[in-house]
C-alpha positions as CSV (number, residue, x, y, z in Angstrom):
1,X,158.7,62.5,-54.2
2,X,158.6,64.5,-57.6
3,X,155.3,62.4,-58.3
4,X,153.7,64.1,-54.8
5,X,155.1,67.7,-55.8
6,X,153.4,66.7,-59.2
7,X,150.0,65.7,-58.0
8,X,150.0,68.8,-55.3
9,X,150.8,71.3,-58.0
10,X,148.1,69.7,-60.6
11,X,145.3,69.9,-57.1
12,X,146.6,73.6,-56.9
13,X,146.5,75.1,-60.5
14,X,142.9,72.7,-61.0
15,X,141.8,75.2,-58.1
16,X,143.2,78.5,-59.0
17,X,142.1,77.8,-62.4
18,X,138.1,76.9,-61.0
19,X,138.7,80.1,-58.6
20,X,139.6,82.3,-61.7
21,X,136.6,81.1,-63.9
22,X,134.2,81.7,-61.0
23,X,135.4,84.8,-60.8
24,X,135.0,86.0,-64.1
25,X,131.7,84.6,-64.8
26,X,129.4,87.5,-65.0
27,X,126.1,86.3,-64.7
28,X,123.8,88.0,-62.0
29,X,121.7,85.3,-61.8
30,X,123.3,84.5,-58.1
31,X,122.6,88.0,-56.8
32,X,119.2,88.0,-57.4
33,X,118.2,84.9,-56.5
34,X,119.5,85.7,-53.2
35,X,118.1,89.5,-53.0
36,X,114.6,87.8,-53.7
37,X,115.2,85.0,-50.8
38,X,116.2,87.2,-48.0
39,X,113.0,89.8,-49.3
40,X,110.9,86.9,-49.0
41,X,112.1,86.1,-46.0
42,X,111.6,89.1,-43.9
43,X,108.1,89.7,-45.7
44,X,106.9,86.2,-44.2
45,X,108.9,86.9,-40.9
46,X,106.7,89.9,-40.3
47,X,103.9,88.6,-41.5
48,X,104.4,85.8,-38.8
49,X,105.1,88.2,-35.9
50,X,101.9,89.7,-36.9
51,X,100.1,87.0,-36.4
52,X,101.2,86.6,-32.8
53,X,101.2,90.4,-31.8
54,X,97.2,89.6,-32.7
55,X,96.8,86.8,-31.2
56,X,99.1,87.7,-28.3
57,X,97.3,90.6,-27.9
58,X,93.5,90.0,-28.5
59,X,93.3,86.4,-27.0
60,X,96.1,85.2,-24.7
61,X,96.9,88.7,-22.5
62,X,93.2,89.3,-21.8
63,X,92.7,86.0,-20.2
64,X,96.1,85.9,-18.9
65,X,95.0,89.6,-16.7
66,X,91.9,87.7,-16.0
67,X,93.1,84.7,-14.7
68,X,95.9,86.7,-12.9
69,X,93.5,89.1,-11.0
70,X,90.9,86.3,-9.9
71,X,94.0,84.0,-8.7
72,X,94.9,87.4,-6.4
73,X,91.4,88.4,-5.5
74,X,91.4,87.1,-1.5
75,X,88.0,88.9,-1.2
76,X,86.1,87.9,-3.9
């Protein structure tokens, strides 16, 4: 029994003690990395919904209308 209160208090203080030297590490190298991530991501999202506003727009909705008013045109 006092080996398991042993071991569970040597697992606890091994964590604290990681816990308490991540916390005072003071490099920014983290926050940046993940400032420049997020920026590239919503650069390349947009970039990408672009794209298919463009495409959406110039090439699929044009024939779409087409195709839509000849499939309805009963006189023509």
């Amino acid at each position: 029994m006092k080996n398991r209160i042993r071991n569970l208090k040597n697992r606890v203080s091994s964590r604290l003690f990681a816990g308490y030297m991540a916390l005072k590490e003071q490099k920014g190298e983290g926050f940046v990395d993940t400032a420049i991530k997020i920026l590239m991501a919503v650069v390349i999202g947009a970039l990408v919904l672009a794209g298919l506003y463009s495409l959406f727009d110039e090439t699929v909705l044009p024939t779409l209308t087409r195709r839509v008013q000849e499939m309805f045109n009963y006189g023509g």
